[in-house]
Structure formats: structure tokens, C-alpha cells
C-alpha positions as CSV (number, residue, x, y, z in Angstrom):
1,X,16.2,-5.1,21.9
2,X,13.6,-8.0,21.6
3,X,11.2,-9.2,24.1
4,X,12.7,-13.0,23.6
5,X,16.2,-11.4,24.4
6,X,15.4,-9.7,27.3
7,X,13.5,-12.7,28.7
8,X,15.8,-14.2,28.0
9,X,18.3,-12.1,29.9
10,X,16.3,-11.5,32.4
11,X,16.3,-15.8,33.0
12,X,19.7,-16.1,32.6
13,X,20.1,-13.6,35.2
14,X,18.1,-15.3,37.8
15,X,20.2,-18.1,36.7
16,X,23.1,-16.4,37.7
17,X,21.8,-15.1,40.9
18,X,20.9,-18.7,41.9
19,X,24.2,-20.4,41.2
20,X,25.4,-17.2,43.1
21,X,23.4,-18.3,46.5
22,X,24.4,-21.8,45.8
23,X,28.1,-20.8,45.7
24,X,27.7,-18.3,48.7
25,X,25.6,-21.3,50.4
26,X,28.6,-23.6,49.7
27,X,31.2,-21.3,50.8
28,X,28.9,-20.2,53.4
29,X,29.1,-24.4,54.6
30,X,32.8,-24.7,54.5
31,X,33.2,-21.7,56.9
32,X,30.8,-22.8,59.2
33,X,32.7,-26.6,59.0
34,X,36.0,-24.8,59.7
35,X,34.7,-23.0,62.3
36,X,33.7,-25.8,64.1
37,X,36.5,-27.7,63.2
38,X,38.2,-24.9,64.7
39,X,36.1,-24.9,67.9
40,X,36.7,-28.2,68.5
41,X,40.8,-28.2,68.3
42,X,40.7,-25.0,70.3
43,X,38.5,-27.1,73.1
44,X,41.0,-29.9,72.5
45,X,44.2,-27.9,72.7
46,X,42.7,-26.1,76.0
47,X,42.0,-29.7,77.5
48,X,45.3,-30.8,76.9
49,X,47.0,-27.3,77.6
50,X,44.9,-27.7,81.0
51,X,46.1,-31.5,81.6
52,X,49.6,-30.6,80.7
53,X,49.9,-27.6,83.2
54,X,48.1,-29.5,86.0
55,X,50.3,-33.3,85.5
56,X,53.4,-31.4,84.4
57,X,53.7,-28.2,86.4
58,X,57.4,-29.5,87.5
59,X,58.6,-30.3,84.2
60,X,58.1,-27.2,82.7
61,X,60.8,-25.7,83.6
62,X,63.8,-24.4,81.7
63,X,65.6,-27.4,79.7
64,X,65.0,-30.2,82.6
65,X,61.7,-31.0,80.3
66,X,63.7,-31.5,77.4
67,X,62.9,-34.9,77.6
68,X,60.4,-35.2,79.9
69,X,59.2,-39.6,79.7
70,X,55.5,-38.5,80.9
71,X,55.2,-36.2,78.4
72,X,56.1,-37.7,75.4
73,X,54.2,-40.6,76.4
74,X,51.0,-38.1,76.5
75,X,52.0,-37.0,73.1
76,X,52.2,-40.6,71.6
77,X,48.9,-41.6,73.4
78,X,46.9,-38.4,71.9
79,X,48.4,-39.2,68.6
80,X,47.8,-43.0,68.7
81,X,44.2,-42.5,70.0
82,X,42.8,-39.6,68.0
83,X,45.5,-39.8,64.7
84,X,46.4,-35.8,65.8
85,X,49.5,-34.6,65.9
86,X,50.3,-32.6,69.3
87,X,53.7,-30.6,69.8
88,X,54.8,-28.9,73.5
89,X,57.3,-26.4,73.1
90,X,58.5,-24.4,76.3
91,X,58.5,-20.3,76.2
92,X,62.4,-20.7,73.7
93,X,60.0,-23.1,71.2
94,X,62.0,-25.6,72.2
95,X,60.3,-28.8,71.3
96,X,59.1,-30.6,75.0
97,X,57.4,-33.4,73.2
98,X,56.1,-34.2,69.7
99,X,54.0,-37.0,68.2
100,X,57.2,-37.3,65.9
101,X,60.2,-38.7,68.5
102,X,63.0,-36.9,66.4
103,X,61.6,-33.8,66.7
104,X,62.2,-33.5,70.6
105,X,64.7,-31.4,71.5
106,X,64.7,-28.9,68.8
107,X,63.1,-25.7,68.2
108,X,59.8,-25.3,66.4
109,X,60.2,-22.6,63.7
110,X,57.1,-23.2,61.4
111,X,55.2,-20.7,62.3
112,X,56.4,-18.3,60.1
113,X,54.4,-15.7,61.5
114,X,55.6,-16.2,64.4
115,X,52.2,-17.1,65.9
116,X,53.8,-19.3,68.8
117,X,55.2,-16.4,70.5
118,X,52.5,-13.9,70.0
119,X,50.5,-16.7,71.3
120,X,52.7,-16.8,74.8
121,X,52.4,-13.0,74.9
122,X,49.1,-12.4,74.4
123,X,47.9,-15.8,75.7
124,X,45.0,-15.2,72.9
125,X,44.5,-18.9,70.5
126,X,46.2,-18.4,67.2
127,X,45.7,-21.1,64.0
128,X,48.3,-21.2,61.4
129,X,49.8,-23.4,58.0
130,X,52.5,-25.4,58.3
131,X,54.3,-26.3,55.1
132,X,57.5,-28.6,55.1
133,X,59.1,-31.0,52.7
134,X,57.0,-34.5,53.9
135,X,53.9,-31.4,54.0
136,X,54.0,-29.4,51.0
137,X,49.8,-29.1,50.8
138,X,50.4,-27.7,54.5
139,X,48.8,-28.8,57.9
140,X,46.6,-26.8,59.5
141,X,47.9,-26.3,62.9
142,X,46.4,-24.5,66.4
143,X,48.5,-22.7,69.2
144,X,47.1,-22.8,72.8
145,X,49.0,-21.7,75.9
146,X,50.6,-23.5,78.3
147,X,49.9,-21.6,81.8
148,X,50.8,-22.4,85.7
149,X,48.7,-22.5,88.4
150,X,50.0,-19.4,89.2
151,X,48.8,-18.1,85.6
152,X,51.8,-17.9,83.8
153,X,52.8,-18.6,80.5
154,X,55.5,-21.3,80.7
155,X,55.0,-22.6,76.4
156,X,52.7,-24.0,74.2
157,X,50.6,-26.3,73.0
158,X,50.4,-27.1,69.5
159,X,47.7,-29.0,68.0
160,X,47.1,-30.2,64.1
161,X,43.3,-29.7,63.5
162,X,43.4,-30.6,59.6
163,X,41.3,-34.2,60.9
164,X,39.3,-31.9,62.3
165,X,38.5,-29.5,59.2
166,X,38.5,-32.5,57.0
167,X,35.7,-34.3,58.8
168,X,33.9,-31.3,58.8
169,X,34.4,-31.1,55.6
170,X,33.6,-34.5,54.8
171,X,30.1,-34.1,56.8
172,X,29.2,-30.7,55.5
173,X,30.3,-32.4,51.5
174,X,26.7,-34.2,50.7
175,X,24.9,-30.6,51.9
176,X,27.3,-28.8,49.7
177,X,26.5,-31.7,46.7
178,X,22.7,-30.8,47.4
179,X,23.1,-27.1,47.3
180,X,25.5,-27.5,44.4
181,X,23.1,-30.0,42.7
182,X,19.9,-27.7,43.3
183,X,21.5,-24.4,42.7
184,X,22.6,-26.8,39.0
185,X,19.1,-27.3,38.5
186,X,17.7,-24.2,39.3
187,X,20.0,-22.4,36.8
188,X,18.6,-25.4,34.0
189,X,15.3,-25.0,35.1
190,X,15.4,-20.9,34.8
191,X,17.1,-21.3,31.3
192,X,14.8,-23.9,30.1
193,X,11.4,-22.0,31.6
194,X,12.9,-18.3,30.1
195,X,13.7,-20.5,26.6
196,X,9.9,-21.4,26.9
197,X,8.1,-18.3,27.6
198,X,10.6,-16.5,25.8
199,X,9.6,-18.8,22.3
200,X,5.6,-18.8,23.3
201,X,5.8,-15.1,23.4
202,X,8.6,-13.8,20.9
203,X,7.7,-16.3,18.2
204,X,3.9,-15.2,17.7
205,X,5.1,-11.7,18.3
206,X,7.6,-12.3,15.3
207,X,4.8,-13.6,13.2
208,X,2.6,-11.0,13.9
209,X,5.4,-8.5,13.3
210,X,6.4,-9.9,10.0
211,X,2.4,-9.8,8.6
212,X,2.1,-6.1,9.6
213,X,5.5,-5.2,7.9
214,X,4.0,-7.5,4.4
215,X,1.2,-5.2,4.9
216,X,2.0,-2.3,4.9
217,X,5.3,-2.6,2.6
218,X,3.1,-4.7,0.1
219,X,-0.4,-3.0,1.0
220,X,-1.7,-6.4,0.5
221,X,-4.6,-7.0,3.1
222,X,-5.8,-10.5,2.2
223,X,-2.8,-11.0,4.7
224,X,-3.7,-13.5,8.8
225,X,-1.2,-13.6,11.0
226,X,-1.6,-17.3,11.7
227,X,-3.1,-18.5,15.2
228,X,-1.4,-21.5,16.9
229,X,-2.7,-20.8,20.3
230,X,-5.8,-19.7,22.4
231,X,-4.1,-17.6,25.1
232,X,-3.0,-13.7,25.3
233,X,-1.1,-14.2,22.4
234,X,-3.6,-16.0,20.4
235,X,-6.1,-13.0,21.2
236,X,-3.8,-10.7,19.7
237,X,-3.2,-12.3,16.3
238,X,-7.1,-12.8,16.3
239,X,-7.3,-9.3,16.7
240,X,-4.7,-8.1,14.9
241,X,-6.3,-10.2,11.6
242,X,-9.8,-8.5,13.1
243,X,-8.4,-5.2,12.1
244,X,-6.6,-6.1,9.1
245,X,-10.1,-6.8,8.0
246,X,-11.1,-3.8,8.9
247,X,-9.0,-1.5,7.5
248,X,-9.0,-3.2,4.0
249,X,-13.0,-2.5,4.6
250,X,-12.4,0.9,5.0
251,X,-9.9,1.3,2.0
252,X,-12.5,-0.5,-0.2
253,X,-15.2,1.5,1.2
254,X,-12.8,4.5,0.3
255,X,-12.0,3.5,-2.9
256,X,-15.5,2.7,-4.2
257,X,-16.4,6.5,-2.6
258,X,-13.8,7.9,-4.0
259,X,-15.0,6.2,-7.5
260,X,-18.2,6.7,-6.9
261,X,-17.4,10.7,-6.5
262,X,-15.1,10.9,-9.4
263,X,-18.0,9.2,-11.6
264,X,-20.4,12.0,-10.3
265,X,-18.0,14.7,-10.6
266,X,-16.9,13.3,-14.4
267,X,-20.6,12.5,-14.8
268,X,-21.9,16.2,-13.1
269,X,-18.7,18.0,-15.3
270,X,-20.6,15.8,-18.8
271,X,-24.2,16.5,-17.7
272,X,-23.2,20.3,-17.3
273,X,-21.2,20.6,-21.0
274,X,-24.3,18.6,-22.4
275,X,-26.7,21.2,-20.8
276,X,-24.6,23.6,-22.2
277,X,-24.5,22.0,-25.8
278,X,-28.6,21.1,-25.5
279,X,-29.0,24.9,-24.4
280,X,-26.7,25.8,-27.6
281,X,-28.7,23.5,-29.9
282,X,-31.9,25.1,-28.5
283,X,-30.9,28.4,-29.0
284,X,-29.3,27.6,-32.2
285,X,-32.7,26.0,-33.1
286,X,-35.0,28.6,-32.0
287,X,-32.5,31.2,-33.9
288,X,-32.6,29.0,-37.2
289,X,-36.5,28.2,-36.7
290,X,-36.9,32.3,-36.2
291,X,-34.6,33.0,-38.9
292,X,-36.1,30.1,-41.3
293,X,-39.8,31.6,-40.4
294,X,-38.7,34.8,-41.5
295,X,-37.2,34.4,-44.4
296,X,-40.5,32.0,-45.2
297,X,-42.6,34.7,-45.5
298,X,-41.3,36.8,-47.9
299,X,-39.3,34.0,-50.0
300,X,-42.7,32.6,-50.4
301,X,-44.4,35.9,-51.1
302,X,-41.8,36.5,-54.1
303,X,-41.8,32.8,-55.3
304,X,-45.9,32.8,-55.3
305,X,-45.9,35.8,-57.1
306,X,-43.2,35.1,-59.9
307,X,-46.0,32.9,-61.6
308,X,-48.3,36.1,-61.6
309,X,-45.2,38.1,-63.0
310,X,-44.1,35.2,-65.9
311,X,-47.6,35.7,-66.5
312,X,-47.7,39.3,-67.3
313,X,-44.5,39.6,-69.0
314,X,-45.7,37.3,-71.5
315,X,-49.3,39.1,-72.5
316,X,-47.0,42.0,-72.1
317,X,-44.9,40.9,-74.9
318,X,-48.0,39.8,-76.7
319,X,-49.2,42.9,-76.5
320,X,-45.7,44.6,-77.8
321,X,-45.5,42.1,-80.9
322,X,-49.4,42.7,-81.6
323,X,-48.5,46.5,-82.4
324,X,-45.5,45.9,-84.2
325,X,-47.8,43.4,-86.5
326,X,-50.4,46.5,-87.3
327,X,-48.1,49.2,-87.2
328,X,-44.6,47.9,-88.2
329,X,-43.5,51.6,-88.8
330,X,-43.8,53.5,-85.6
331,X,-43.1,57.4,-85.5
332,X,-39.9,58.4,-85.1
333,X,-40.1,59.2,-81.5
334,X,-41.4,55.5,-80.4
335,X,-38.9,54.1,-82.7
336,X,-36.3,55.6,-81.0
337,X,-37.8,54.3,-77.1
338,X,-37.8,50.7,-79.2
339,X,-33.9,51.2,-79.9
340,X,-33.0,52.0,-76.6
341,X,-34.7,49.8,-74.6
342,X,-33.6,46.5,-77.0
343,X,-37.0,45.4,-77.4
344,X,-36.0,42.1,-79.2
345,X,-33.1,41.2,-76.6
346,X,-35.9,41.8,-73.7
347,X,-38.2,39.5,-75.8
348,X,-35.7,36.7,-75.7
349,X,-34.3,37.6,-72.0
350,X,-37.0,38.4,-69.5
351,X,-38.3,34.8,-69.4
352,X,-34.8,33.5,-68.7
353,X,-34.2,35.9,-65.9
354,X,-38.6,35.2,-64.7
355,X,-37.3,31.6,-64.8
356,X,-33.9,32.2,-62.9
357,X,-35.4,34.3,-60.2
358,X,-38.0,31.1,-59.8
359,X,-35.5,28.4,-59.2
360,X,-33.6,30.7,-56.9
361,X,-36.4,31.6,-55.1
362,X,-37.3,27.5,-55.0
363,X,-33.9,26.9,-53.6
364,X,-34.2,29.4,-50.6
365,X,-37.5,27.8,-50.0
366,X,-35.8,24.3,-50.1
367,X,-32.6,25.4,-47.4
368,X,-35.7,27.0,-45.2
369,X,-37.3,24.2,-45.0
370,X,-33.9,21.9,-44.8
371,X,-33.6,24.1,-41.4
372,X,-36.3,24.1,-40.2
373,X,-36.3,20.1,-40.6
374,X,-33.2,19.9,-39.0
375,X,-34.1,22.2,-36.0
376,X,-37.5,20.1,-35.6
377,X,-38.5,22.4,-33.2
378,X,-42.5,21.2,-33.9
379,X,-41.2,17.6,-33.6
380,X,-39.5,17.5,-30.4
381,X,-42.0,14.8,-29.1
382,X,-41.3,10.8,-30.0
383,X,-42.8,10.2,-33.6
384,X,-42.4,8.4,-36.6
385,X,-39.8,9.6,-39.3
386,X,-38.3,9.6,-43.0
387,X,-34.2,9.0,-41.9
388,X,-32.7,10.0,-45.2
389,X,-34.9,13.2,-44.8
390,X,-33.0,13.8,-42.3
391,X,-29.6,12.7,-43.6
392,X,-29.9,15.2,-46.4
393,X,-31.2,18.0,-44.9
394,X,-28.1,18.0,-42.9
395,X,-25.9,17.8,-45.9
396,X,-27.7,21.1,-47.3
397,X,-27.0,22.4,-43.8
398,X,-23.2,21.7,-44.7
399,X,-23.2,22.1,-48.3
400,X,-20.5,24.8,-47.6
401,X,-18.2,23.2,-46.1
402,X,-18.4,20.2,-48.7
403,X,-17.4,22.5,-51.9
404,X,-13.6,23.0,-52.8
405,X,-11.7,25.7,-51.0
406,X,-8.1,26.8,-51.4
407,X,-6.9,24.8,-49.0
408,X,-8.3,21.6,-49.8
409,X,-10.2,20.1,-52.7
410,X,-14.3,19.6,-52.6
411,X,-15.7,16.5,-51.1
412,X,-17.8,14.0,-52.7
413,X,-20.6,12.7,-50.7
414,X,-21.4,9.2,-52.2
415,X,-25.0,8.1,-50.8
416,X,-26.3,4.2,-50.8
417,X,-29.7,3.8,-49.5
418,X,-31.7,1.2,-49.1
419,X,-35.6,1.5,-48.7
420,X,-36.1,2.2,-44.9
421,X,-39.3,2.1,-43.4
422,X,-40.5,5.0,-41.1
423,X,-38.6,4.9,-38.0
424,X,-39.6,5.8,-34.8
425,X,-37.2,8.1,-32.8
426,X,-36.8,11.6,-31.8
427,X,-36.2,13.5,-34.6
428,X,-34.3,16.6,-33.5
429,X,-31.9,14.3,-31.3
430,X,-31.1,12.1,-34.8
431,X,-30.5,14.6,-36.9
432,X,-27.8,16.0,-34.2
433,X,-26.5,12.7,-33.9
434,X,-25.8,12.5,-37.6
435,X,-25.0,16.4,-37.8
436,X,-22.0,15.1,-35.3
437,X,-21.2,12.3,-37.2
438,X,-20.7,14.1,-40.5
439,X,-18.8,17.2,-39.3
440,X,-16.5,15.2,-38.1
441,X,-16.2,13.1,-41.4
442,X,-15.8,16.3,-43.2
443,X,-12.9,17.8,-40.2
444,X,-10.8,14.0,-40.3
445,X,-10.9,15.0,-44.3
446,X,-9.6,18.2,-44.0
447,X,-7.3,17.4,-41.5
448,X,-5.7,14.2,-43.7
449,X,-2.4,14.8,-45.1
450,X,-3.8,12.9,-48.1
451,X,-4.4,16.0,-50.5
452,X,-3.5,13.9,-53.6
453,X,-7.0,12.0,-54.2
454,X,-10.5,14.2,-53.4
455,X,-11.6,13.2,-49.9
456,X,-14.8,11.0,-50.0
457,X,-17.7,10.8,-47.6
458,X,-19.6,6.9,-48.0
459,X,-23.3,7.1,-46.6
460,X,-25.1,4.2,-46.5
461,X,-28.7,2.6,-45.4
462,X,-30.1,-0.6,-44.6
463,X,-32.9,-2.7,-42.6
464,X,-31.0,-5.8,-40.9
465,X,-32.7,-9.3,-40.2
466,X,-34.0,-8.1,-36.5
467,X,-35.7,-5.1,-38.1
468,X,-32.9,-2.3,-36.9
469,X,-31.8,0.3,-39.4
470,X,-28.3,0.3,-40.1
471,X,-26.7,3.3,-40.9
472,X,-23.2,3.7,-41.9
473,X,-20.8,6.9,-42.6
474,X,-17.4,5.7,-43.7
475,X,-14.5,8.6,-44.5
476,X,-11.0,8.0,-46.9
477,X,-9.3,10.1,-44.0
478,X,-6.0,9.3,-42.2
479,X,-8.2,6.8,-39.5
480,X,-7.6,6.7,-35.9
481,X,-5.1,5.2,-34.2
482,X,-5.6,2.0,-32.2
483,X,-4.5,3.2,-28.9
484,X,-6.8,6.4,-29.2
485,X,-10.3,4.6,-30.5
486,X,-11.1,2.9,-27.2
487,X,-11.9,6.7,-25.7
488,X,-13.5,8.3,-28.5
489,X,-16.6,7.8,-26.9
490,X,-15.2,9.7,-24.0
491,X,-16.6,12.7,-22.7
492,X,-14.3,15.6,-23.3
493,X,-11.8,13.4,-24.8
494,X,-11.0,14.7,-28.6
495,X,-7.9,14.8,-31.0
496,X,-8.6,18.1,-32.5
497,X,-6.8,21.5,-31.7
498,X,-7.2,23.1,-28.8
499,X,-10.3,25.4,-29.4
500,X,-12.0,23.5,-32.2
501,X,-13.6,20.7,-30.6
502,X,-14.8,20.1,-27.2
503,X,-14.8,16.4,-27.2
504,X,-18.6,15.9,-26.5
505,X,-20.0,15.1,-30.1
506,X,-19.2,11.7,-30.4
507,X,-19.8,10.9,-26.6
508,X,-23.6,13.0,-27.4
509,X,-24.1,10.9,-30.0
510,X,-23.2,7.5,-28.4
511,X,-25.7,8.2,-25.8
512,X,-28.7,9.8,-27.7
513,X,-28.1,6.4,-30.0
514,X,-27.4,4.1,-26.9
515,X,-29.6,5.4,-24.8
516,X,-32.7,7.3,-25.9
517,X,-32.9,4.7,-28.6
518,X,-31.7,2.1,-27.4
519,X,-29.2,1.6,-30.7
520,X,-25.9,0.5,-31.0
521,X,-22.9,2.5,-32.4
522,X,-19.4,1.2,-32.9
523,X,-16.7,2.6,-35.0
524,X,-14.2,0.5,-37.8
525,X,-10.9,2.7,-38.5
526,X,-8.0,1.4,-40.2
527,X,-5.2,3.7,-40.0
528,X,-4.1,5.7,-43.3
529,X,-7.2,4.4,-45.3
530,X,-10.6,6.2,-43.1
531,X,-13.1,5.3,-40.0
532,X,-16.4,4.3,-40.5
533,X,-19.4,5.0,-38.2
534,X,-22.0,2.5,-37.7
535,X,-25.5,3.3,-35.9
536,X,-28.6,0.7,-35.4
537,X,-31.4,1.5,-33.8
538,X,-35.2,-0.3,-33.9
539,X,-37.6,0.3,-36.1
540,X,-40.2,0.3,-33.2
541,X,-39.0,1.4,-30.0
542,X,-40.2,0.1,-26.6
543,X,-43.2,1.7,-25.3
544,X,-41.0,2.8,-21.8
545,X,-38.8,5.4,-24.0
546,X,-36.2,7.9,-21.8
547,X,-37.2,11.1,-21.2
């Protein structure tokens, strides 16, 4: 139940508890006016009972009082003087004398209860209605006994005391009017002062229960409960609003915590798979640097010494020919050596194979040097550098996977460059960034359902008007969808299979471009006809450089 209600109850039942007394007051008025009403006929009756007995002792007797002149005149008198009504019967209720003439002479039976003759028995004062035809409301008659000197009971006097009551009445009325009256007002005043204080209370209560159910139904905490007043109730909307306040603190503290931790944890879980893929380039570079420096050596050892060897097969051969000039008939057993070993197809052979062995030996010492380019492990440090050095040492790198295979055809490479100036970056990082860049180029191709036209891989070089290099690396792949290229920067997010890509090369990319060189990078895909990568980055960078 609600506060206002049971204020309100609890008003309306001081209300009823005051018209109670007022009624109880009232009632409480009228008995005490009939009582003395009462008191007064009985001390009337017993004066006349007393006067009677004393003035009329010899009249009383048997039917000789029947119509007794004295006594009828006493009757009259009382009735004239006092308007009261006054009836003598004997101990047979015969009627001695009666204010009404007529009556005389015959027997009083109104008291239906018979209180007449208990009265004569008893001799104890009896009150009692009569009701008759000229009477219906009923008067309001007392019974007093009519006794001797000698103490007997000889009849009755019977008295009408309804004057009596009714002046009572009629001085006890403006009491009862002003009990009635204030117990009226008290019952308006309680409902009035419990409407009040039940409205100053329950209505801010209401309000104040009606802004916490918005809030936390609608978890909107720009919520007030409003403040119309500065007492009890007004402090407690104040503080409920105070703590409104102070919980939507807490949840924004909470939520920018909570954002702050999943940034660390998503920014902890990227720095740990970029350690990982930095420790995997490292080791991959230290393995191709080893690998590169080992192959150096004796590729370079064979390639410096085919010169020597091209050499000496030729004065060899000049030697051969010299002696088949002076002796162009050999003996037998020479001839026979000269037949098997093909001297003439040697002649013509042994510089195509010298020259063979060269440019295969030239083109191990080009991919060595392609990887040990790319790994830059002597360049790690900030420096100067050729960028479409880099850009074709790692095509070399992924010349194989460029040539036509089974399942798909070969993939041209179509290059456009401009005339760069030396850039300064960090080499090793670039050439990862466009290592990245590629492969994935080359996987979007292999992936594409579009087997009917050889993919194509578009790179292209310029310097723009704020002097930033401009790179570009367009594909003719399938493209990426629009609702998937906002997040390819992502860490960890990638479109490929489960177990071929890791979905950190384009996000290691954006951020060796973005922010160890303070580049840009932004990708242009149309879907069905390919994606194209851009890269800028200054041709001077700023002399605070990440580390």
C-alpha cells in the first residue's frame, strides 16, 4: 500500500474517531438532560405525592374519592400553572383526579407494563411511554406513590415529565450544536491536513519513484528527480540526483577502464604477435643473411674463376688446332683418342657451356645479393635508400610464386616508375612492408575465381608536390568487399583460411608506414575488378624518428 493511502487512512480514521466522541458527547448530553429531566419530575411527583397524602389523607379511601372537588382542583391548578399533566389513581387505578376532567372516574390502563402497580408494590419510582390516539409520538410519564401517614400505599401519582425532557433538551441543544459543529470540523480539518501531508509527501515520493524506475528500466542517468521544496523531502530528491550522479560516474569510470583494459589487452595480444613476427623476421634474416654469406663465398669463388677457366680452354684449343695444322695426320693411336673424344664438337661446345656456367653463376650471385638486400641486416639503422632496389629485390625473393603453376596461370608484374630520389627510412622495415603488400597481391590473385584472363600485379612510383613518394600496388583480383575494408587494418583480422594468414601483415605494415615514417597508407578496392595499395612517406623524415 502507499504512504499517501495510508495517511490518508490513518486521517480518515482520526476523523472517524472524532465524529465518534462528538456523537458519544451528544448522546452522552441527552442522557444527562433526561436524567435531570427525570430528577426533577421525580422531586415534583414526590412533592405532590407528599401534598396529596398530607391534604387528602380522608379522601383516599375506597371509591368516596372518586370525585374528590379538592382534588381535582389540585390537578387543574398543577396543570394550569406548570402546563404538566398530573393523574391520581387509587390502589384499583382508578382515576381520583386528572388534568383531563373526562378521565375521572375510570381506570388508567396505559401503562402497559404495568408499572403503576409494581410501583404500589414496591413503592420504588417507575417512568414509562404512554401512547394513545390524541398521543401517537407518546408522553413520557412518571409513577410516584401515594403513602399514609401511617406509611401505606393507598395509589399513585402520575406525572407527565415530557416538558421536562424537552427543556432539557432544548437547553442542552446549542451544547450538542457545538459538539456537533466542532466534532464537523474536526473531521474536515483531519481530512484536509491528511490530504495535505499526504500530497507534500506522496507526490515527491511518486516523482522520485518514477525517475529511479526511468533509470534503471532505460539506464539513462542524465535523469533529476525535480526539487520543488527545501524540506525532508527536498533533501531526498537532492540526494537522490546526488547519487544518480554518482553512479553514472562510476559506470563511465567503468566503462573507460574497461576500454582502457581491452585496448591494452588487444594492444598487449598485437605487441606480442608483432614480437613474435619481428623475432620471425629476425631469425628469418639472420638465417637468409647466414645462408646468403655462405653461398657468397663459394658462388664467388666459382664465378671469379670461370674467367681463368674460359681463358684456358681457349689456349687449350689453340694449342689442339696448332698440332692439327703441323701434323694433320696423327698416328693411329691419337687418331683414334681424337674420334672419341669429338674433338670438333668440344671446339664448338666448351665455350657455350664456359659461358652458361658464367651467367648461372651471375644469377646466384644476383638472388644472394637480392637477400641479403632484403634482410638488411647491415642497414638496420635509419639511412638513406634506392626504393625500387628494394621493390625488386623482393620480387626476385618471390619470383616463384609469380611463374605459372597447374593450378593457376603466371602473373605478370607490370612496373611504372618514376625517378625517386633517395629516400630516407629504415630499410629492412620497407622492404617488409612491401614484402606484405605483394604477397598478398599475389594470394587475392590466386585466390580470384577469375582464371580466364592472367592475373596482373600494377606497381607504380612517384614524387608528389609536397615531396612524399607515392607508391602504388594495384591487383585485377576479386577486390574486397565494402563492409570488410574498414578492418583490414585490423590486427588479427584477415579473410584468408584458417592457417594461412595471421591477420598481422597489413596491420605491420600500416604502422611501420604510419608510424615509423610517418606515411600514409589507404587502400581503393572495387569489388570484381582488384584493390590497390597506396603508401607515402617523406622524402626527409623528421629528425625525432621512433625507435
Amino acid at each position: 500500500m502507499k504512504i499517501s493511502h495510508k495517511l490518508l487512512r490513518s486521517f480518515v480514521g482520526i476523523s472517524l474517531l472524532t465524529s465518534l466522541v462528538g456523537a458519544v458527547a451528544i448522546a452522552q448530553n441527552q442522557k444527562i438532560a433526561k436524567t435531570l429531566a427525570i430528577t426533577e419530575a421525580e422531586h415534583v411527583a414526590e412533592v405532590l405525592a407528599t401534598s396529596i397524602s398530607q391534604d387528602q389523607d380522608n379522601y383516599l379511601k375506597l371509591a368516596g374519592v372518586n370525585h374528590a372537588k379538592k382534588l381535582q382542583d389540585f390537578a387543574n391548578l398543577l396543570h394550569d400553572m406548570q402546563k404538566r399533566d398530573i393523574v391520581v389513581v387509587n390502589q384499583h387505578k382508578l382515576i381520583l383526579a386528572d388534568a383531563v376532567p373526562k378521565n375521572v372516574g375510570t381506570i388508567f390502563d396505559d401503562d402497559k407494563g404495568n408499572e403503576i402497580h409494581q410501583t404500589m408494590q414496591d413503592g420504588n419510582l417507575r417512568t414509562f411511554l404512554e401512547k394513545s390516539v390524541d398521543y401517537p409520538q407518546g408522553i413520557k410519564l412518571i409513577v410516584v406513590p401515594l403513602k399514609t401517614k401511617q406509611n401505606h400505599t393507598d395509589g399513585a401519582v402520575i406525572l407527565e415529565w415530557s416538558s421536562l425532557y424537552d427543556n432539557a433538551i432544548a437547553q442542552a441543544r446549542p451544547t450538542m450544536i457545538v459538539i456537533s459543529i466542532t466534532s464537523l470540523d474536526c473531521v474536515i480539518l483531519a481530512l484536509i491536513i491528511g490530504l495535505r501531508i499526504s500530497s507534500s509527501i506522496a507526490k515527491p515520493l511518486q516523482s522520485v519513484t518514477e525517475v529511479a524506475q526511468q533509470v534503471t528500466q532505460e539506464s539513462n542517468f542524465d535523469l533529476q528527480a525535480p526539487v520543488t521544496t527545501q524540506d525532508e523531502m527536498g533533501i531526498l530528491a537532492t540526494a537522490f540526483n546526488h547519487l544518480i550522479e554518482r553512479v553514472k560516474t562510476l559506470l563511465t569510470e567503468k566503462e573507460q577502464r574497461s576500454t582502457e583494459l581491452q585496448q591494452a589487452l588487444t594492444q598487449l595480444h598485437s605487441t606480442q604477435q608483432q614480437l613474435v613476427q619481428t623475432e620471425k623476421m629476425s631469425s628469418l634474416g639472420q638465417l637468409v643473411a647466414g645462408v646468403a654469406h655462405e653461398i657468397n663465398n663459394p658462388v664467388s669463388f666459382i664465378y671469379g674463376n670461370l674467367n681463368y677457366i674460359d681463358s684456358y680452354s681457349k689456349d687449350l684449343l689453340k694449342l689442339v688446332q696448332a698440332y692439327q695444322a703441323h701434323y694433320p695426320n696423327p698416328p693411329q693411336t691419337l687418331q683414334a683418342i681424337l674420334d672419341d673424344v669429338d674433338l670438333d664438337f668440344l671446339n664448338e661446345d666448351l665455350p657455350k657451356v664456359l659461358q652458361s656456367m658464367k651467367v648461372g653463376a651471375g644469377r646466384i650471385r644476383e638472388i644472394v645479393l637480392s637477400l641479403r638486400n632484403f634482410s638488411r641486416l647491415d642497414e638496420s639503422e635509419f639511412k638513406a635508400v634506392d626504393l625500387h632496389e628494394g621493390i625488386d629485390n623482393t620480387l626476385l625473393i618471390l619470383q616463384h610464386r609469380l611463374k605459372a603453376i597447374p593450378e593457376s596461370l603466371a602473373i605478370e608484374v607490370v612496373k611504372d616508375y618514376s625517378q625517386l630520389p633517395l629516400v630516407e627510412c629504415y630499410p629492412g622495415q620497407i622492404n617488409q612492408a612491401f614484402m606484405n603488400l605483394l604477397a598478398n597481391a599475389i594470394d587475392a590473385l590466386e585466390e580470384s575465381a577469375q582464371q580466364t584472363q592472367p592475373g596482373k600485379i600494377w606497381i607504380s612510383t612517384q614524387v608528389t608536390a609536397d615531396n612524399r613518394v607515392q607508391i602504388a600496388i594495384a591487383d585485377n583480383g576479386s577486390g574486397i568487399p565494402e563492409i570488410l575494408r574498414s578492418r583490414i587494418f585490423d590486427p588479427f583480422f584477415t579473410t584468408k583460411p584458417v592457417g594461412k594468414g595471421t591477420g598481422l601483415g597489413l596491420s605491420i605494415t600500416y604502422k611501420i608506414v604510419i608510424e615509423k615514417h610517418h606515411g600514409k597508407m589507404w587502400c581503393d578496392s572495387t569489388l570484381g575488378k582488384g584493390t590497390k595499395f597506396m603508401i607515402e612517406i617523406p622524402v626527409h623524415q623528421p629528425e625525432s624518428m621512433p625507435r
